[in-house]
N, C-alpha and C positions, 0 to 999 in steps of 0.2 A: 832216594827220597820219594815218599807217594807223597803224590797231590792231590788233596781232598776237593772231590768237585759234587757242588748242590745237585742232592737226591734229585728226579725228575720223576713224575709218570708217565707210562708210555701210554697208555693208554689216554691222556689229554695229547699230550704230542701228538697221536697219531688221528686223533679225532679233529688235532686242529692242521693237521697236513691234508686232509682227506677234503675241509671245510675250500683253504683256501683252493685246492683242485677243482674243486667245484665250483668256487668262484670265478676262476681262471675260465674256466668251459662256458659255464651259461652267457659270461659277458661277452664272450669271442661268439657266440650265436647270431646276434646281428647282422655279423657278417656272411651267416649262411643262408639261403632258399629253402623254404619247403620245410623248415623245422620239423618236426613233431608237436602238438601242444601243450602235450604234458611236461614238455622239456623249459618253456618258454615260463615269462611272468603271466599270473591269471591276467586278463583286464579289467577294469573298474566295475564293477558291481555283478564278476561272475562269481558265483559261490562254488570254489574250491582251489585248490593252490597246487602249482606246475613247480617243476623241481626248481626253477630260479628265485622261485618263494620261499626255500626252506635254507638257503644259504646264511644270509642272513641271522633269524632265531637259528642257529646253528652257533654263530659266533656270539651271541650275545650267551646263548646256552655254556659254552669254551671261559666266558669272562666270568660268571657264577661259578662253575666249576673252581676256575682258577683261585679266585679272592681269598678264601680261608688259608689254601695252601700257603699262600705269598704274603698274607698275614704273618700266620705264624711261624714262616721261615725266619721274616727280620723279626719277630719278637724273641724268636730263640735269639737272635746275634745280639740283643740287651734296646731293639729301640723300643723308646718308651709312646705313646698315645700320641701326645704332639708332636714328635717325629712323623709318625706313620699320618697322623693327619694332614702334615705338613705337603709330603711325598704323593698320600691321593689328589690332591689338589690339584701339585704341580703333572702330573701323570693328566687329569681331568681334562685341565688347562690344553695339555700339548695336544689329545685328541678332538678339543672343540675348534683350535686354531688349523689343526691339518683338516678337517670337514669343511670350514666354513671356506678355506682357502680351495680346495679342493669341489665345493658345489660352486663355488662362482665361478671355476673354470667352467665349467657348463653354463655361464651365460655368459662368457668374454665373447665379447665383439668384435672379431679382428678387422672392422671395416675402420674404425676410426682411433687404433691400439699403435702406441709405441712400437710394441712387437709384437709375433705370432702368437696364435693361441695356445700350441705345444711347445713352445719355447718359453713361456709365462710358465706354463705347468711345469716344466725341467725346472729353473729356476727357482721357482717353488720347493720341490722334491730335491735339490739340492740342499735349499737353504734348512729345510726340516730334518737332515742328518745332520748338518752341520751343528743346529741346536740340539738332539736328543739325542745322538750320538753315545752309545756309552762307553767314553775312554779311557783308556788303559790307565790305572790306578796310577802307575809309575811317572807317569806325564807332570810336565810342571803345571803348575794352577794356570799359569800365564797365559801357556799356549791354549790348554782348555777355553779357557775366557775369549781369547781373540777370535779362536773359531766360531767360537759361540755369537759374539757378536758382528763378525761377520754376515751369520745366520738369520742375525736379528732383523741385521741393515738392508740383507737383501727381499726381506718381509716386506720392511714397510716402504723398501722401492715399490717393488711389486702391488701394493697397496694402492700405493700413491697413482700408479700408471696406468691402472685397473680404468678399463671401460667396458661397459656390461651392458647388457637390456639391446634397443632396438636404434634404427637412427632417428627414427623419430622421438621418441624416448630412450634418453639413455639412462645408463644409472651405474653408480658404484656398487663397492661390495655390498652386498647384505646376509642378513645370517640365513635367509629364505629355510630351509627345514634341516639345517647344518649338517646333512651330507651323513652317508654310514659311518665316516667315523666319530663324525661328531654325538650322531645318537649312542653309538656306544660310549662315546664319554660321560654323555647322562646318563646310562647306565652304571657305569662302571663306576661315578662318584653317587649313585643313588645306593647301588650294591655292596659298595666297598666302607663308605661311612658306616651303614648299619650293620657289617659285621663287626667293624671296630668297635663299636658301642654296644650289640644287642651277644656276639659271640655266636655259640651254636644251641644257644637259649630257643625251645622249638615255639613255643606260644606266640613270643613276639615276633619272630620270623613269620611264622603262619599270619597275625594279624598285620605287617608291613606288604606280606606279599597279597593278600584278598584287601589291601588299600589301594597299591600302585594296579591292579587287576581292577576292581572298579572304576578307577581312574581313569584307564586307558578303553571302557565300555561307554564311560563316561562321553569325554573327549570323543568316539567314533560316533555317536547318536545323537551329538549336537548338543 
């Protein structure tokens, strides 16, 4: 019996294996001496950008790429607009919750914390498989759900427990600039709503993307 498994491109695959390698390297750089410059992030107000800068628009380049494909893979299997609407949402959602959770671990406090700082973010990175987990079809609903709220509950421990900022000022979670993957979530619910709606219609695409592109010349020049 063959088992039919969803076509893939190698050429995104491999673009997005390359992306996270790169990620992997420049983050582990901190830890070395003597960098190179061009390997490191530019700093604030030099004009030009070091390989740690391009990782980043690399992934966000991988999630464009991706949208159309992943569109019209579920519209081949019969889902209809509010389905798929449905579906970026909850996809949107899970990226802006793993950022925001994920940038406040960069400001957990472990002076005045229930727990450690890496052990907040284990628990974290736990609870975030537990919810998006994609399991096995064959699984009963039931167990799906318990895990999942498991998932849920050990969020909004972690929530709750959450001490951040300084001791003189302290402060709970905030969305502060929600984290890489949170802005890919803005991306990818700015991206992925308008191909659902506009297609591969090129006019409107041209006038969405020289919108969000002034937008964001906008927003840097105050």
């Amino acid at each position: 019996m063959t088992i039919s498994r969803p076509r893939r491109l190698a050429s995104i695959d491999v673009f997005r294996a390359i992306t996270m390698l790169l990620m992997i390297f420049v983050n582990d750089l901190e830890l070395v001496e003597n960098v190179p410059t061009w390997l490191e992030h530019a700093k604030e107000g030099e004009d030009r950008l070091g390989l740690a800068d391009t990782v980043f628009p690399a992934f966000l380049f991988i999630v464009g790429l991706s949208i159309p494909f992943a569109i019209r893979s579920r519209e081949s299997k019969g889902a209809s607009k509010k389905e798929l609407f449905g579906h970026i949402l909850s996809r949107s959602f899970a990226l802006l919750v793993m950022g925001i959770y994920a940038v406040n671990y960069e400001e957990y406090y472990t002076g005045h914390a229930v727990i450690g700082k890496f052990a907040w973010l284990l628990f974290a990175t736990i609870a975030w498989f537990l919810i998006w987990f994609n399991y096995p079809d064959n699984w009963p609903w039931g167990r799906k759900w318990m895990l999942r709220s498991l998932g849920i509950l050990i969020l909004i421990v972690l929530a709750w427990i959450y001490k951040g900022g300084t001791p003189e000022h302290p402060a709970w979670m905030q969305t502060h600039w929600y984290g890489i993957l949170g802005l890919i979530g803005w991306a990818y619910l700015c991206g992925a709503l308008l191909y659902l709606y506009i297609g591969d219609r090129l006019l409107p695409l041209t006038i969405a993307a020289l919108f969000f592109l002034g937008l964001s010349i906008a927003d840097s020049s105050g």
